[in-house]
OpenMM code with the backbone's topology and positions (N, CA, C; nanometers):
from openmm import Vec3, app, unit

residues = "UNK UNK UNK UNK UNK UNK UNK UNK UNK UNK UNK UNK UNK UNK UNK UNK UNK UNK UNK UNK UNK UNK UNK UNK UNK UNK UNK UNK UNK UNK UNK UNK UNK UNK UNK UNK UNK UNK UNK UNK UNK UNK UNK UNK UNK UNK UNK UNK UNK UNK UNK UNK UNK UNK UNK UNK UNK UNK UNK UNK UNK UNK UNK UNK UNK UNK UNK UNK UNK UNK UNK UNK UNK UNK UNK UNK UNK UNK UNK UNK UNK UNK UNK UNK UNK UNK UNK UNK UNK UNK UNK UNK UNK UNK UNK UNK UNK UNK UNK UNK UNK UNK UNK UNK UNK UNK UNK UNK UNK UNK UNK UNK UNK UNK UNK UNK UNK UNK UNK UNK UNK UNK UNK UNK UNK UNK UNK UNK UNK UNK UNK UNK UNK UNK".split()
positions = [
    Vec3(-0.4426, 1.8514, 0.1539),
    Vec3(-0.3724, 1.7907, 0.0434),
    Vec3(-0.4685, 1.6977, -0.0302),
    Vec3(-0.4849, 1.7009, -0.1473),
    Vec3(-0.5584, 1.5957, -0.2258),
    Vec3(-0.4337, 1.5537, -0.3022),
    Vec3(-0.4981, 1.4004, -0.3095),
    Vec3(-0.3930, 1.2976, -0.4124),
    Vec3(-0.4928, 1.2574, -0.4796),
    Vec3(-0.4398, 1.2213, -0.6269),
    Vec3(-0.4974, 1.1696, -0.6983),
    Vec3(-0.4057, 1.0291, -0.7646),
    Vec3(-0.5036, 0.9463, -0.7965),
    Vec3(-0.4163, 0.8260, -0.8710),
    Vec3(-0.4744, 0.7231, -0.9869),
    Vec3(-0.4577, 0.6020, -0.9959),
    Vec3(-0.5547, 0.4974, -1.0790),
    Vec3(-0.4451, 0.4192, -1.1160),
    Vec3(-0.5409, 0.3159, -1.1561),
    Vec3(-0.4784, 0.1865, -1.2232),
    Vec3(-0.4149, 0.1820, -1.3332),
    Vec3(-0.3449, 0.0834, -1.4070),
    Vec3(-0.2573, 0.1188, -1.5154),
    Vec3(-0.3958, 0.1343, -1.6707),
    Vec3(-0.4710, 0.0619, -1.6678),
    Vec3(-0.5724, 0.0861, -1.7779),
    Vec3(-0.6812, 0.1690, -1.7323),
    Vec3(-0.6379, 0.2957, -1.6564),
    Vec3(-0.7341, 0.3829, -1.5706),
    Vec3(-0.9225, 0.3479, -1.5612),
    Vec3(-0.9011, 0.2466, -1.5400),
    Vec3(-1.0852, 0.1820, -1.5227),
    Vec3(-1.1155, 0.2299, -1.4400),
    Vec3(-1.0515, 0.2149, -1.2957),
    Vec3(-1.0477, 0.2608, -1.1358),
    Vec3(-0.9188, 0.3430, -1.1103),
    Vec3(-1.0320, 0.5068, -1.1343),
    Vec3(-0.9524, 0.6034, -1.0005),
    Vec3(-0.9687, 0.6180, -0.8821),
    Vec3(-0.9249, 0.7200, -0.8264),
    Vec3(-0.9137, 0.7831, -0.6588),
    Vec3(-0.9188, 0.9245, -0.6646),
    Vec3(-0.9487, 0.9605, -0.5662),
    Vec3(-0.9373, 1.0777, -0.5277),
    Vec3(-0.9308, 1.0932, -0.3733),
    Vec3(-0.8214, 1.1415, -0.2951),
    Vec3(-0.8323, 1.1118, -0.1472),
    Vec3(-0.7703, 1.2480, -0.1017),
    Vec3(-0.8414, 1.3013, -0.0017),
    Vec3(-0.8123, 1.4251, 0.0825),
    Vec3(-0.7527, 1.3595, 0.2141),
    Vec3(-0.6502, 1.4506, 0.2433),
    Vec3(-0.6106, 1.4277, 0.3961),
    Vec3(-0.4613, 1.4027, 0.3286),
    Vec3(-0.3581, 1.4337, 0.4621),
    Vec3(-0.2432, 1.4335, 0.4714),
    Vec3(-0.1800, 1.2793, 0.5065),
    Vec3(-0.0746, 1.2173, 0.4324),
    Vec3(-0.0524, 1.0732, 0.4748),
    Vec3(-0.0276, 1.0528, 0.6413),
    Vec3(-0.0429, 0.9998, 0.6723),
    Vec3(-0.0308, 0.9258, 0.7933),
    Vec3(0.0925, 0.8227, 0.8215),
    Vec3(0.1598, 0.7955, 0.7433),
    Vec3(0.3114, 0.7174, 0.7247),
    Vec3(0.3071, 0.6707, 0.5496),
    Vec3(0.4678, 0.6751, 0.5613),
    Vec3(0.5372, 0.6017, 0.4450),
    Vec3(0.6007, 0.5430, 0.4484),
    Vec3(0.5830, 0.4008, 0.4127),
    Vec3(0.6517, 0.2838, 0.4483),
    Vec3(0.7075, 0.2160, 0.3339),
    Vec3(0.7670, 0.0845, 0.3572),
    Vec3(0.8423, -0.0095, 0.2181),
    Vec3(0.8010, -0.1240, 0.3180),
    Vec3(0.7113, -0.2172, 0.2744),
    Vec3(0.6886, -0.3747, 0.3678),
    Vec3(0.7726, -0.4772, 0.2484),
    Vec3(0.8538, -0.4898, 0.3695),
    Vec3(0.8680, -0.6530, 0.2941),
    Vec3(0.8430, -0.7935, 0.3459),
    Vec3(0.6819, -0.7974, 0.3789),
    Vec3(0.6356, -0.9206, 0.4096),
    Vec3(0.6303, -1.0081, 0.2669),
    Vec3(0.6121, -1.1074, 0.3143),
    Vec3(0.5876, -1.2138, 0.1420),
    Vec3(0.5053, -1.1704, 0.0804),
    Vec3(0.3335, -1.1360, 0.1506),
    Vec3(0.2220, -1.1264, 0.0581),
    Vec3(0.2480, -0.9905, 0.0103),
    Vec3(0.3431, -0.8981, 0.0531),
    Vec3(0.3807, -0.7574, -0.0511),
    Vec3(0.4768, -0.8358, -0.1573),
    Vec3(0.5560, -0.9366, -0.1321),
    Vec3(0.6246, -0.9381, -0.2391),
    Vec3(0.5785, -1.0216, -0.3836),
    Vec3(0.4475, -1.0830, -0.3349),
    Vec3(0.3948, -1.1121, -0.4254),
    Vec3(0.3113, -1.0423, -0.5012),
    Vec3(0.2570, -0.9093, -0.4772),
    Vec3(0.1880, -0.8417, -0.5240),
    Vec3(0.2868, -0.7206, -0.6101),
    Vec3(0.3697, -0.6790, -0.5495),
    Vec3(0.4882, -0.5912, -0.5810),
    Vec3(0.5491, -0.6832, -0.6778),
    Vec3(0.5560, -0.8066, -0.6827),
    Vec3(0.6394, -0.8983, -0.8033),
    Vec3(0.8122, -0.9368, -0.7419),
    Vec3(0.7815, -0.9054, -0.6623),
    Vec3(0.9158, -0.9522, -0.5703),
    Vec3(1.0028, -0.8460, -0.4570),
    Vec3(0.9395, -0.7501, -0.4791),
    Vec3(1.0539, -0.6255, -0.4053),
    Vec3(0.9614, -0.6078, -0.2860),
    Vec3(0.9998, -0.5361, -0.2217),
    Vec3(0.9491, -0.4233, -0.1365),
    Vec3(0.8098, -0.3586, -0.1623),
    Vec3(0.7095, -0.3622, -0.0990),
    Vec3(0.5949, -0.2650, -0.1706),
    Vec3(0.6228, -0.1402, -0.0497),
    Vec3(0.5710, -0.0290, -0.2108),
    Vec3(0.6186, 0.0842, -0.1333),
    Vec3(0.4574, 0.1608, -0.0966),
    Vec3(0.4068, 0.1954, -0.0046),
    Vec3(0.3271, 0.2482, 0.0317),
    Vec3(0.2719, 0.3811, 0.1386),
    Vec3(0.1758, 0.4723, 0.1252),
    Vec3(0.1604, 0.5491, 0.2322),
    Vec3(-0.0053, 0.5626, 0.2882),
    Vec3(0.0384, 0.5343, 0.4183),
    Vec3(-0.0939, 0.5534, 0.5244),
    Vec3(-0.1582, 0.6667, 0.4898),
    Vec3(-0.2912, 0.6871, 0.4269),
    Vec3(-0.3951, 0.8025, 0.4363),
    Vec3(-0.5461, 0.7141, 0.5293),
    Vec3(-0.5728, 0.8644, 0.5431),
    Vec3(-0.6914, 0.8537, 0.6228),
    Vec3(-0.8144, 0.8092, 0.5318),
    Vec3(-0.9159, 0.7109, 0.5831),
    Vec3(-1.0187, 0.6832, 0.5127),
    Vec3(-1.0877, 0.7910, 0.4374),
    Vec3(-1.1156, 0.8446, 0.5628),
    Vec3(-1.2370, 0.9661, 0.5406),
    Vec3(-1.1559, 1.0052, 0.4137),
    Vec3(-1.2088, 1.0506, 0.3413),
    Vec3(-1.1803, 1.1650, 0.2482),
    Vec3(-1.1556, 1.0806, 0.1127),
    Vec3(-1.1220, 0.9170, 0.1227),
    Vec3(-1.0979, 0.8632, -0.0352),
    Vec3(-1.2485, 0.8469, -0.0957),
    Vec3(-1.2317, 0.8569, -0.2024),
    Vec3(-1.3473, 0.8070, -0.2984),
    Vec3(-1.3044, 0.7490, -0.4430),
    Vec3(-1.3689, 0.6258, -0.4939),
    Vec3(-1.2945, 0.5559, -0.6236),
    Vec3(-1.4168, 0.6357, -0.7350),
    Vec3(-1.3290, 0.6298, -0.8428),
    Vec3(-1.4326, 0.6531, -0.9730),
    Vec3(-1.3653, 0.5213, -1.0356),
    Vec3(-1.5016, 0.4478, -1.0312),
    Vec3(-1.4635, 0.3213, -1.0898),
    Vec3(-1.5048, 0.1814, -0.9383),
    Vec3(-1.5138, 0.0780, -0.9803),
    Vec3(-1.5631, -0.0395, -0.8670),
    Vec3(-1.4180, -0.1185, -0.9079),
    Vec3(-1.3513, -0.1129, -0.7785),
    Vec3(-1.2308, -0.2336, -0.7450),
    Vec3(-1.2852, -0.3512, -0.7297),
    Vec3(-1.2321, -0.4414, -0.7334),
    Vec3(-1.2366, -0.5853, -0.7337),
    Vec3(-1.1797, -0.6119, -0.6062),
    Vec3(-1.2117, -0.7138, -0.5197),
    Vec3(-1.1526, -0.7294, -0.3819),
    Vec3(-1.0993, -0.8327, -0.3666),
    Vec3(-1.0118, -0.8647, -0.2420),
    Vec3(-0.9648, -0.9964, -0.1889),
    Vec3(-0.9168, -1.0246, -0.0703),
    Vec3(-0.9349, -1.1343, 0.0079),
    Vec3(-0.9332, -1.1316, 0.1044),
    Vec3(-0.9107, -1.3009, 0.1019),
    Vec3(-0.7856, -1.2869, 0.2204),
    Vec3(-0.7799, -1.4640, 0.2005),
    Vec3(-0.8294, -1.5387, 0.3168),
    Vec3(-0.9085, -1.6376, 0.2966),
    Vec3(-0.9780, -1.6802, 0.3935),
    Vec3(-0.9669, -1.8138, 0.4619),
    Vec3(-0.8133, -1.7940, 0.4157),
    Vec3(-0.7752, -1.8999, 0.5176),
    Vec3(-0.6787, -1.8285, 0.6748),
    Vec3(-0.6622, -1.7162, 0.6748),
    Vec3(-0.5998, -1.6329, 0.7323),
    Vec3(-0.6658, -1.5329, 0.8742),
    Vec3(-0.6431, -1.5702, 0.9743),
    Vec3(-0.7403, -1.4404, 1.0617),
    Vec3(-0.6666, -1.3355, 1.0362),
    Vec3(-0.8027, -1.2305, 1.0639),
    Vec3(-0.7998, -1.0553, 1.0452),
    Vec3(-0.6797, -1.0906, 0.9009),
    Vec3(-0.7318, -1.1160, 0.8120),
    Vec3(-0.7119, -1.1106, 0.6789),
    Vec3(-0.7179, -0.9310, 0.6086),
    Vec3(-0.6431, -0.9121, 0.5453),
    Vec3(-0.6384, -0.8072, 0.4928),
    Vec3(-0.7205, -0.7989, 0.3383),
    Vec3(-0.8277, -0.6827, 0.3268),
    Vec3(-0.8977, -0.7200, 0.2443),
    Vec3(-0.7778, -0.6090, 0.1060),
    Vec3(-0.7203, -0.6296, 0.0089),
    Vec3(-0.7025, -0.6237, -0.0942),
    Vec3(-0.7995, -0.5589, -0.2382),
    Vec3(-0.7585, -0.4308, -0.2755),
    Vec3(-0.8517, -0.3653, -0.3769),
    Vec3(-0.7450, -0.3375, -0.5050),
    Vec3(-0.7905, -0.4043, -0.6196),
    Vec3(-0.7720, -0.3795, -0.7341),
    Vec3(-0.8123, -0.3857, -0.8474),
    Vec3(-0.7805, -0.3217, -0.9916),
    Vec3(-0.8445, -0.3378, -1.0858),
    Vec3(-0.8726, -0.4948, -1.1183),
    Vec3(-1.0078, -0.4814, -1.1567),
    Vec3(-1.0539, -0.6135, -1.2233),
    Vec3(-1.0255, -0.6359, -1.3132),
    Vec3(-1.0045, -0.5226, -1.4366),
    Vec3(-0.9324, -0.5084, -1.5857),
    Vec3(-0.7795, -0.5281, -1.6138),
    Vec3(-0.7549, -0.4548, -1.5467),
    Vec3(-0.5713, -0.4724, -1.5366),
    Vec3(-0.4882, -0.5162, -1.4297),
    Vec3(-0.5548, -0.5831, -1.3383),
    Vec3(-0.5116, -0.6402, -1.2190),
    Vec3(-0.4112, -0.5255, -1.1239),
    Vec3(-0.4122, -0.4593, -1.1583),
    Vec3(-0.3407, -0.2888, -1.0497),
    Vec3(-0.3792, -0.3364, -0.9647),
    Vec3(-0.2827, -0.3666, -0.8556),
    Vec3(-0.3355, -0.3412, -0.6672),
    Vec3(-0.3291, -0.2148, -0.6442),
    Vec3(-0.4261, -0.1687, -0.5705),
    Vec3(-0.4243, -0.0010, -0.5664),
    Vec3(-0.4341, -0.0045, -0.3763),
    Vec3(-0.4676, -0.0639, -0.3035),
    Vec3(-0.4623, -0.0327, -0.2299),
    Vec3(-0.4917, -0.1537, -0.0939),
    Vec3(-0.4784, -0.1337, 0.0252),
    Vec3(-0.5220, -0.2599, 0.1148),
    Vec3(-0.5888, -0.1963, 0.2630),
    Vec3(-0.6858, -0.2606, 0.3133),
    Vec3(-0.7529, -0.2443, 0.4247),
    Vec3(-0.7338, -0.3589, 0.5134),
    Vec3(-0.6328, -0.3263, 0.6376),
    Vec3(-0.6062, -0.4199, 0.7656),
    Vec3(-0.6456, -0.4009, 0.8356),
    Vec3(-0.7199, -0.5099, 0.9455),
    Vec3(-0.7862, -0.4753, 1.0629),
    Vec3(-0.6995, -0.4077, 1.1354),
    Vec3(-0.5804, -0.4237, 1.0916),
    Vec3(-0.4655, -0.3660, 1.2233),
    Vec3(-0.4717, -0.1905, 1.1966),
    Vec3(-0.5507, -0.1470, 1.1160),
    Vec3(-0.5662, 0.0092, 1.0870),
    Vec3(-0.6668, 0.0462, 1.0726),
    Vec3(-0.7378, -0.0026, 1.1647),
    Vec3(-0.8927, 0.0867, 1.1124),
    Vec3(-0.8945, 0.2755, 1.0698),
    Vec3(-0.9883, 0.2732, 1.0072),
    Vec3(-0.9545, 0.4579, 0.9737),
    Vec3(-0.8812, 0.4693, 0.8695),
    Vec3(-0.7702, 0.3914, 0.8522),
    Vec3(-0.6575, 0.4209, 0.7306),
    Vec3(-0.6730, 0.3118, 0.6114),
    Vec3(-0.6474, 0.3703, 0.5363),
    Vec3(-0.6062, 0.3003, 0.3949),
    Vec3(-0.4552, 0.2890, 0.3680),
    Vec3(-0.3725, 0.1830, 0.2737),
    Vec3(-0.2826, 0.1569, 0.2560),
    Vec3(-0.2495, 0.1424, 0.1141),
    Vec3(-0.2356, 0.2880, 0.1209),
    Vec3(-0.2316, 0.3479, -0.0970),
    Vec3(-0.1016, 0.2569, -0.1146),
    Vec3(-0.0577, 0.1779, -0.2391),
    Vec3(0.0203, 0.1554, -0.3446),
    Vec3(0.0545, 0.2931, -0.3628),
    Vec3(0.2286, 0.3035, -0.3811),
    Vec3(0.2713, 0.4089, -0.4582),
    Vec3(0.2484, 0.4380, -0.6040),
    Vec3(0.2652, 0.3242, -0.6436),
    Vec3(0.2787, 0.3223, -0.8140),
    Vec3(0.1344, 0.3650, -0.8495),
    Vec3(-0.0005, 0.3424, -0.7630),
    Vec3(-0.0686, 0.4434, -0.8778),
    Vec3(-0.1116, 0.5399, -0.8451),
    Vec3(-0.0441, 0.6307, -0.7710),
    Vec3(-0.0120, 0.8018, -0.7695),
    Vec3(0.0154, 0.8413, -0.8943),
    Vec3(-0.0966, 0.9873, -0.9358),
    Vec3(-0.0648, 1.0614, -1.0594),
    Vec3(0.1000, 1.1343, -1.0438),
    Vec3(0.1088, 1.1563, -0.9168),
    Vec3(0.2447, 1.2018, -0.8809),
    Vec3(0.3573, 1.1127, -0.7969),
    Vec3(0.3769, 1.0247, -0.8454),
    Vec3(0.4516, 0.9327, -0.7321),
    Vec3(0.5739, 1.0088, -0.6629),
    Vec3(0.5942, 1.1231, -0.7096),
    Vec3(0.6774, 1.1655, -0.6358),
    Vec3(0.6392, 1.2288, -0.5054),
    Vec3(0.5212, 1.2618, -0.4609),
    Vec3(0.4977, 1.2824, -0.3109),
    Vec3(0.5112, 1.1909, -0.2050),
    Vec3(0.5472, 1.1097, -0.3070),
    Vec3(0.5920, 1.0136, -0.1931),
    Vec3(0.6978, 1.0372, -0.1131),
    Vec3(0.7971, 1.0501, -0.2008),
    Vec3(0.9482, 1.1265, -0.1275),
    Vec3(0.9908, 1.0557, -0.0730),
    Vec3(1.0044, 0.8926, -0.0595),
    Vec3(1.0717, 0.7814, 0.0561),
    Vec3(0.9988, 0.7557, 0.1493),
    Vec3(1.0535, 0.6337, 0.1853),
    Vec3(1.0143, 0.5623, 0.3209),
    Vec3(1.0503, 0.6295, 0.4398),
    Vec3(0.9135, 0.6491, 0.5093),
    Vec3(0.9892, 0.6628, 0.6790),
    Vec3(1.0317, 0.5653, 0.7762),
    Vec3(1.0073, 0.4271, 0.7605),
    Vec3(1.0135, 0.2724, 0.8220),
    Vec3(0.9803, 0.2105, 0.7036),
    Vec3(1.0560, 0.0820, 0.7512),
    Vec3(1.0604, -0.0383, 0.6502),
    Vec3(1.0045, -0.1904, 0.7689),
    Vec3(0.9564, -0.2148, 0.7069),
    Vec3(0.8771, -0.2926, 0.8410),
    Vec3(0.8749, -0.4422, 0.7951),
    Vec3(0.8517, -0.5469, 0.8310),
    Vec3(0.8308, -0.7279, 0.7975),
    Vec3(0.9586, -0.7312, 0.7586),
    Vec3(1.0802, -0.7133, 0.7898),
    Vec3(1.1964, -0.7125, 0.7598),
    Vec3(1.2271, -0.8983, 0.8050),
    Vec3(1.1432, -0.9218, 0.8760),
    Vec3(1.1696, -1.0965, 0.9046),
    Vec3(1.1545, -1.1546, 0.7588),
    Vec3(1.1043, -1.0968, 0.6383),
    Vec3(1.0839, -1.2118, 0.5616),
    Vec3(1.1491, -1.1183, 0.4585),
    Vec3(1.2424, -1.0257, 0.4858),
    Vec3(1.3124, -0.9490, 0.3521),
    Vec3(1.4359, -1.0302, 0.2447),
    Vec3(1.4120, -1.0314, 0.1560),
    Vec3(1.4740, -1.1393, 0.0796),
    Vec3(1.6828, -1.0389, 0.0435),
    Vec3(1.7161, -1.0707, 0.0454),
    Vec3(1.9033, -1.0438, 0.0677),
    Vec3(1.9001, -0.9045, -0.0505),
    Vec3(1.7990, -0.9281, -0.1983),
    Vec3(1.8285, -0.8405, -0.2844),
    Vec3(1.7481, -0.6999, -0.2537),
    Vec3(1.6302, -0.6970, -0.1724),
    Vec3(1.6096, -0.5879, -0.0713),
    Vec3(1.6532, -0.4960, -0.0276),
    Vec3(1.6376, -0.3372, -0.0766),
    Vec3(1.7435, -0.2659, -0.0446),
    Vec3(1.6852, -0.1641, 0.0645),
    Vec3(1.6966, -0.0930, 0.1723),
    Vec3(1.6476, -0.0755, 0.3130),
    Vec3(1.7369, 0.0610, 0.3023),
    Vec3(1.6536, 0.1757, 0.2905),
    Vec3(1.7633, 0.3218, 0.2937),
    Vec3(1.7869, 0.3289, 0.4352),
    Vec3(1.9453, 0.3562, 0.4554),
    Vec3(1.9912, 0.3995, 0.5460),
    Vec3(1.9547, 0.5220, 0.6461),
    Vec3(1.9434, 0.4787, 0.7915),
    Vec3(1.9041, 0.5817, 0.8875),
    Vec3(1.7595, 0.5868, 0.8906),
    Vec3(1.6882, 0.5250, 0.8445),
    Vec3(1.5104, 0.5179, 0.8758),
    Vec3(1.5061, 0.3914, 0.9842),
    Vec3(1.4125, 0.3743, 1.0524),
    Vec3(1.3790, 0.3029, 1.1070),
    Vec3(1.3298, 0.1470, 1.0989),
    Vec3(1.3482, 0.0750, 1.1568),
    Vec3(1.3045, -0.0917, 1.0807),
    Vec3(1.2214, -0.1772, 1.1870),
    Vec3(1.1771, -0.2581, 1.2018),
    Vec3(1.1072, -0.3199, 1.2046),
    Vec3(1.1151, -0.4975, 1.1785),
    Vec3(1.0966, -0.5734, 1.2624),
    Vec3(1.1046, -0.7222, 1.2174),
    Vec3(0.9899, -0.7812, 1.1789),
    Vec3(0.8887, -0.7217, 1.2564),
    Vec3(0.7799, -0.7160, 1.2031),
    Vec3(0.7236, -0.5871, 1.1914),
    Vec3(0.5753, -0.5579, 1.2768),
    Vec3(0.4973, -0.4230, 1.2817),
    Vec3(0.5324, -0.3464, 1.3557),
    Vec3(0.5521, -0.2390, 1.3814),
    Vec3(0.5960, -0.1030, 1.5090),
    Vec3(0.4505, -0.1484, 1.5811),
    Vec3(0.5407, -0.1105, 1.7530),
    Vec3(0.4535, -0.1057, 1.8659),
    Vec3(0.4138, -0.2838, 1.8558),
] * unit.nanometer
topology = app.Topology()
chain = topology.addChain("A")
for resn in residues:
    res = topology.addResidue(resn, chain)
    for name in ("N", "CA", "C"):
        topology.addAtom(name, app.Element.getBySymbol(name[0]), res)
């Protein structure tokens, strides 16, 4: 399977081979600040196989251990994606900048549900999480 995606002022694309690895909805705080308040919706792919056309801008907060480093446009501020120590191997694509957001097809778990705010909406019969699985 190849996916393709990019930022909203397409500066920085993607191109990533390999089949997702999970699809999730986090609602920790630092997704809801990046998402703008909701749920960020995202799916696990495998490293190997992404490549950007275009240089992301990074972030990483350093007041935080095993900090999650953060990649997005420098031009249009798009979060496109995040790298956690807690996943080595995987990347953590943003839905929204899929050329097809519809392969996404839903969440399989909804996870950081400890900090889900009441207007949060959690599809029925998937799996949850208070914090991380396992």
């Amino acid at each position: 399977m190849t996916i393709t995606g990019r930022c909203y002022c397409g500066a920085v694309k993607y191109k990533a081979a390999g089949a997702p690895l999970f699809k999730a909805q986090c609602h920790c705080r630092e997704c809801q600040y990046i998402s703008g308040g909701g749920p960020n919706y995202v799916m696990g792919l495998p490293e190997q196989g992404f490549a950007y056309e275009g240089t992301p801008a990074k972030f990483a907060r350093s007041d935080l251990d095993g900090a999650a480093t953060r990649e997005f446009c420098g031009t249009c501020g798009t979060h496109i994606l995040t790298r956690s120590p807690r996943s080595p191997g995987a990347l953590i694509l943003k839905v929204g900048t899929l050329d097809d957001p519809s392969i996404y097809g839903g969440s399989q778990v909804a996870i950081q549900l400890a900090d889900k705010q009441s207007f949060h909406l959690v599809p029925p019969g998937i799996p949850t999480f208070e914090r991380f699985p396992g």
